[in-house]
N, C-alpha and C positions, 0 to 999 in steps of 0.2 A: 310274625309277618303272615297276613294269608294274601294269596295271590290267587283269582276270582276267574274263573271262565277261560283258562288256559286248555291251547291244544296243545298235548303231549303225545313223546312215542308218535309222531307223525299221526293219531286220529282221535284222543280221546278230547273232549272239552269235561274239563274238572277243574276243582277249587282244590288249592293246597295250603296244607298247615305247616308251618315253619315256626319249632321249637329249638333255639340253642343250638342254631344254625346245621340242623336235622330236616327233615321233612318227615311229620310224625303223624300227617293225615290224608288221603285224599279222597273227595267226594263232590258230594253236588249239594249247594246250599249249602256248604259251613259259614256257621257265625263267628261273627270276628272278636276275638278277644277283647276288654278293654284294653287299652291303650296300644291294639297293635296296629304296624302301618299294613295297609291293604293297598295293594298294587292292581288295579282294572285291566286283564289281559284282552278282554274283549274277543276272544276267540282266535286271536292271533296267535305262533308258535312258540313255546317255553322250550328250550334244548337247554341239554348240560350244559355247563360252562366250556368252552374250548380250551385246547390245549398247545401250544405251539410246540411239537418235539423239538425248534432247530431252530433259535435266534441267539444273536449276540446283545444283548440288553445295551451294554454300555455304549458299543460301536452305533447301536440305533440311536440311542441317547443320544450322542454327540452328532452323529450325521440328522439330526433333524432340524442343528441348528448350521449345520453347512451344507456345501454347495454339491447337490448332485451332479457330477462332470459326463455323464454317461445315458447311456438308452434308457426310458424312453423321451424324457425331455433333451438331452443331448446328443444330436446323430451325427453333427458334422465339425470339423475343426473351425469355423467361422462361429457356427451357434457356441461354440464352448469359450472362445474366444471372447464374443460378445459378454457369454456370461461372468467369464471372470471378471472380465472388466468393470463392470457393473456390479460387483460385490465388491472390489479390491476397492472404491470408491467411496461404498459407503464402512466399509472400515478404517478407511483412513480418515472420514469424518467423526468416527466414534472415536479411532487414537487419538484426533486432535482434540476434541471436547474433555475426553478423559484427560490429558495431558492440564490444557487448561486448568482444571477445575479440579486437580491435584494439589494445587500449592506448594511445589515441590520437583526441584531441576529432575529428579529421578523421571526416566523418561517410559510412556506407559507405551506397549505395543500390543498389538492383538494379531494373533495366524489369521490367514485366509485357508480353509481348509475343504477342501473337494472329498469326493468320494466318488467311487463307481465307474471309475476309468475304464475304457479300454480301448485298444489301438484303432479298434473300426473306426475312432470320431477322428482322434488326428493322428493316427502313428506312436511310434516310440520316440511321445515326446521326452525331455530330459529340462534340466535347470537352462540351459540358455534359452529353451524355447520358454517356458515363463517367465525368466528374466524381459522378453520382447513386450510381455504383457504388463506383469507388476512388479517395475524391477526394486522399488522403495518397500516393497511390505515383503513379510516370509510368508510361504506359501508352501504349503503340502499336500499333495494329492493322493490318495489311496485310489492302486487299480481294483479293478471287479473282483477280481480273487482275494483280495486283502491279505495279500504276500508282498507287498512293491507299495512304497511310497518313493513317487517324486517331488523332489524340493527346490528351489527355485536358489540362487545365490545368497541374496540375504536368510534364506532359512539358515541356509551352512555358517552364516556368521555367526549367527546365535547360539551354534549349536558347539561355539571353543574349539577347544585342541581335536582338530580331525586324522591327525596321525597314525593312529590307529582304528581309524573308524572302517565299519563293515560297509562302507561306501562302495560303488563300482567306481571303475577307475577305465576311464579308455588315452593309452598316451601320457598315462601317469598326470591324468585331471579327473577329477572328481563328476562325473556327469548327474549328480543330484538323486540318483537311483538308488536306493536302500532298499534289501531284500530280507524279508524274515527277521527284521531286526524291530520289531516293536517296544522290545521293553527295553534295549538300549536307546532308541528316539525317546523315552518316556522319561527316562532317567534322566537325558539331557536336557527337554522343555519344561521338565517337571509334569508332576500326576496335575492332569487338569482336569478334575468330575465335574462330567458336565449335568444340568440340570434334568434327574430322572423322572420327575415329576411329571412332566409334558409326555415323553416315550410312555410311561404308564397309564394317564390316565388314554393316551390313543388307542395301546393296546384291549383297557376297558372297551371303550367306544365301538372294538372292533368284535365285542364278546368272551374277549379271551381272560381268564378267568387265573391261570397258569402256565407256565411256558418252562422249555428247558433250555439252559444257557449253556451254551456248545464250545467257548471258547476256551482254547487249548491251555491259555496262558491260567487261566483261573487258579485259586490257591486259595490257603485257608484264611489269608487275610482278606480275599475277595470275598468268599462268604460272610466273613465277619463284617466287612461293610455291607453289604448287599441287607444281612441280618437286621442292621443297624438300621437301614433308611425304610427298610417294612415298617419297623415299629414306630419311627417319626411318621409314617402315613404316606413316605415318598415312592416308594413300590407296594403296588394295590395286589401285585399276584400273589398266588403260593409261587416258589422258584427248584426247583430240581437243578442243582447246577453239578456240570462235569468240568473235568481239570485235572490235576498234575496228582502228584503220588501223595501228599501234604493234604490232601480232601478224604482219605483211609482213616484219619486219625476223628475226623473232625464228628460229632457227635449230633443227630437228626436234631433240628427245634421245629416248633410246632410247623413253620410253613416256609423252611428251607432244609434242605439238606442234602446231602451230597449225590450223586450218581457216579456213571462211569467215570473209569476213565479214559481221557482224549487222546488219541493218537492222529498224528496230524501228517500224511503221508505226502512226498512230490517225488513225484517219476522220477524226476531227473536225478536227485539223491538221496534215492531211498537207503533207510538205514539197515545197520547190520544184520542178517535175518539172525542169528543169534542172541544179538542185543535186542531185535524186540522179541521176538521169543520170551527170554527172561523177563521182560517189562508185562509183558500178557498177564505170565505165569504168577509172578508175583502181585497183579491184580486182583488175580481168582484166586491165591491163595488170603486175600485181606477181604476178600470175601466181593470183590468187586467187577462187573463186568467191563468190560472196554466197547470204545465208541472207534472204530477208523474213516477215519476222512478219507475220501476214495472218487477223484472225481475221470479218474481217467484209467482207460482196463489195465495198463500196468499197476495202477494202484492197487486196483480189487483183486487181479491176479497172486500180485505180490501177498496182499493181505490174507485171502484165502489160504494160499501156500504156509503162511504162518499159523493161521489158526488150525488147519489140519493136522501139524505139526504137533501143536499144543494141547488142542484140543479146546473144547469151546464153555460155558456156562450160560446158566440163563440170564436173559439180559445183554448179553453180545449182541452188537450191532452195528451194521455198515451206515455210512452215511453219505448221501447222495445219491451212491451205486450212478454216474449216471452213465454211464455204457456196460449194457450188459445182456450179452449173447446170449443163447437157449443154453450153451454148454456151461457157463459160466453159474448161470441162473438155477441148474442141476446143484453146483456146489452147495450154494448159498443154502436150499433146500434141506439139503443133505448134514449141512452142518446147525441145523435148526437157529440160524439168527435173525433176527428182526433189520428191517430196511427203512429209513427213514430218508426220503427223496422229498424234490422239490417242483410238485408238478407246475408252480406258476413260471419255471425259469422256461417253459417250452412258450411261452406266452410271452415271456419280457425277453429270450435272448434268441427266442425259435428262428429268425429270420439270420440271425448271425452263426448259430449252426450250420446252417444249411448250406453257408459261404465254409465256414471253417471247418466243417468235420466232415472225413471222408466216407463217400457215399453205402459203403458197406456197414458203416457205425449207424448210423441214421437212425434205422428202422430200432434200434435197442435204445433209444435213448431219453431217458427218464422214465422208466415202464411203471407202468400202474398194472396193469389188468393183468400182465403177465405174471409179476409177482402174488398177486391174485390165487392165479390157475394153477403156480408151483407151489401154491400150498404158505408161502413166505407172507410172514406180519408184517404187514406194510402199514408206515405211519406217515406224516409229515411235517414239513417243518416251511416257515417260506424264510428262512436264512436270511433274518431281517439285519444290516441295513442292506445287504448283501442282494436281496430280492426285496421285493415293496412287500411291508409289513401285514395286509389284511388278507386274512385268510380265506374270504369271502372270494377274493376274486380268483387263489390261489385255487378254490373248489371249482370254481367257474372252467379256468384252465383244465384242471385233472376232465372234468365233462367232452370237453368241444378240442383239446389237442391242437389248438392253433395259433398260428404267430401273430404279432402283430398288424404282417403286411396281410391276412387271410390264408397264409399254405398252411397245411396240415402234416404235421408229424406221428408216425405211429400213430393211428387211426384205431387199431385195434384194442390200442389201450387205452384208452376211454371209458371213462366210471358213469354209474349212475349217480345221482347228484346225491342220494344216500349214501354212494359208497365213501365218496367221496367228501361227505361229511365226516365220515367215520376217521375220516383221516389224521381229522380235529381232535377228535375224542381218544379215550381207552387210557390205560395205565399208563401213568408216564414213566414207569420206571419200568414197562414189558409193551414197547410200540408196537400195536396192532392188535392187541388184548387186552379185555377186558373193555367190550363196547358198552357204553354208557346208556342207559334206562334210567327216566325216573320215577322213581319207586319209594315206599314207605321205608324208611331207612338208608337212605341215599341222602348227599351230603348235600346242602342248597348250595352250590354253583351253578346258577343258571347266566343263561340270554334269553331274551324275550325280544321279539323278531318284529318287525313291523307289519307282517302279512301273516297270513297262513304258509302251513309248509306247504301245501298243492300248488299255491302262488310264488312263493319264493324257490323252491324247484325250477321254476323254468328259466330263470335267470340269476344262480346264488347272486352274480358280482354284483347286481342290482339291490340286495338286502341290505337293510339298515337296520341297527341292535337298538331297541329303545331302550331299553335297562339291561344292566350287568352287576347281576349277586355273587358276593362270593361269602361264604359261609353266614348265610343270610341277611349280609351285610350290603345295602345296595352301593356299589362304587363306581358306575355310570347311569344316569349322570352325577356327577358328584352331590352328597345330598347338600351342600349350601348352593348349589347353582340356581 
């Protein structure tokens, strides 16, 4: 591959030579191989391939083909209402075409499945409030935190012997509320892989080259499918994926393999400081670092206090941090670990902080610049389905610190749109090192940008990826398109 008149490094215009998915030349006026493809950059910007430190692959998977219930298309309990409406409709015209054209009494049904809940648009809805809606189809909703799925009546029917089930119960009835119980729901509707093909090639589209998949539940047979659907052509990244104690054993292939491990913290019951302790310690003795979810200061309090305790490795790293004080910010520093936050949630959730978190929190909350100045590797992630997946707009945010409505959050911590590029980039297995150049022996993961970077600086969200290489291999746009 040679790719012709690219700005790199923010100024040079050069031609690169791409050998065996290397970059093995660069200059001015190189001839192009026989038979190789030449890519016309035309002076526009070539940057490494991005990297996403903090998505849920599958969760995005599946939420691309369901109903976002939540900001910023969902604000209010009418609009959500509407929308469900209007999906539970055309499912129930696909159950009945399906059913039809079965030939067979066995009777076909499909979930109506939401995402991205939260009480702002209507409350602590529960099963009888979407029973008001669709009360013939099952229906599940995941809220914002992706801790809570509410279910509608007919979901619980589906779902057999509820006797034992990790259901909430108010007055000894079932109110549809399931907490932290994912793989028990999964076990019950059966594993339903949703189509990753579409989630991939978007994340292409978006530049992103690699990502690391952050979910707790992960395990060696997740890898092994995830392994699997690389090689059929349905996941286009390399994948760093973190997960359970069963990912220690599991053995690196060329373009997965395992990372930390998860620890997945909630205030409200947080586990035994002894018992994680020992889960840390037996990480770093397999040679592994650990990841803590941390999105509220008893979390990072709590977590800190443990790793103090333990002591730290490299590769230890917090995730989200997102309240975090001067004092606390000291620790972090001091225990030398990397932070991986989510600057586009000040953008997508900014105006709902502002109602919901108290005014003393505010000013610490999702810091960029701060963790900057203390010295702390800072990476990011946009906690896809969990945050909207492109990381373009995600940089946009880290820049300008602002909400939706126009208010401004932490004003101080606001990136340069370099920096904040960077946030994309670096080792994914050491976030916030190793900033990516490219150079004569650097790997071809590129994006190739539809402007210059002079021009695309002034407004990332506005950038569009025209092409996305990954070990020289062009996978946006796909080469049959």
């Amino acid at each position: 591959m040679l790719i012709r008149n690219a700005e790199i490094n923010f100024s040079s215009l050069v031609d690169i030579r791409i050998i065996d998915g290397m970059v093995v030349e660069i200059g001015s006026h190189l001839t192009a191989a026989a038979g190789a493809t030449i890519i016309e950059a035309d002076g526009k910007a070539l940057l490494p391939g991005l990297h996403d430190h903090h998505l849920h692959f599958m969760a995005y998977a599946a939420a691309l083909d369901s109903l976002l219930c939540g900001a910023p298309q969902i604000n209010t309990a009418t609009e959500l209402v509407q929308a469900l409406r209007q999906k539970a409709q055309l499912i129930a015209s696909k159950n009945a075409g399906a059913q039809k054209n079965a030939g067979t009494p066995k009777k076909t049904e499909s979930w109506l499945r939401g995402f991205g809940y939260h009480e702002a648009v209507a409350g602590d809805i529960d099963r009888h409030w979407l029973d008001n809606i669709a009360p013939q189809l099952p229906v599940r909703i995941q809220h914002r935190s992706g801790r809570l799925w509410i279910l509608n009546s007919r979901a619980l029917q589906l779902l057999g012997d509820l006797t034992a089930a990790p259901l909430e119960r108010r007055d000894g009835n079932f109110t549809g509320r399931l907490y932290d119980a994912d793989i028990w729901l999964r076990e019950r509707i059966g594993k339903q892989l949703p189509d990753v093909r579409y989630a991939s090639a978007q994340l292409a589209s978006f530049g992103v080259t690699s990502f690391t998949d952050t979910s707790p539940s992960n395990d060696s047979a997740t890898l092994a499918l995830f392994a699997q659907l690389q090689r059929r052509g349905e996941i286009l990244q390399d994948v760093l994926m973190m997960g359970d104690a069963s990912l220690s054993a599991v053995s690196a292939q060329p373009h997965i393999s395992a990372g930390a491990t998860k620890i997945h913290l909630h205030d409200n019951e947080l586990p035994d400081f002894d018992a994680m302790s020992a889960a840390i310690s037996l990480s770093h003795v397999q040679n592994r670092p650990v990841a803590i979810h941390c999105v509220s200061l008893v979390d990072l309090t709590f977590a800190l206090a443990v790793l103090e305790a333990v002591g730290t490795m490299i590769g230890d790293r917090i995730e989200h941090a997102a309240i975090t004080p001067p004092e606390i910010m000291q620790r972090i520093a001091q225990l030398n670990l990397s932070v991986v936050t989510q600057p586009n949630f000040i953008a997508e959730r900014g105006d709902s902080y502002l109602r919901d978190v108290d005014g003393a929190d505010r000013p610490w909350l999702y810091r960029l610049q701060g963790f900057v100045e203390a010295g702390v590797a800072l990476a990011a992630g946009t906690d896809a389905p969990f945050g909207a997946a492109d990381p373009w707009a995600a940089m946009q945010a880290a820049t300008l610190r602002t909400t939706r409505s126009g208010a401004v959050i932490g004003a101080l911590e606001a990136l340069t749109p370099e920096a904040a590029l960077e946030l994309f980039l670096g080792d994914p297995r050491l976030p916030g090192h190793g900033k990516n150049r490219i150079e004569i022996g650097s790997r071809s993961d590129f994006c190739l940008l539809d402007k210059s970077w002079r021009q695309a600086r002034q407004n990332l969200a506005a950038v569009r990826v025209q092409k996305t290489i990954r070990c020289g291999q062009l996978i946006f746009p796909a080469p049959h398109a």
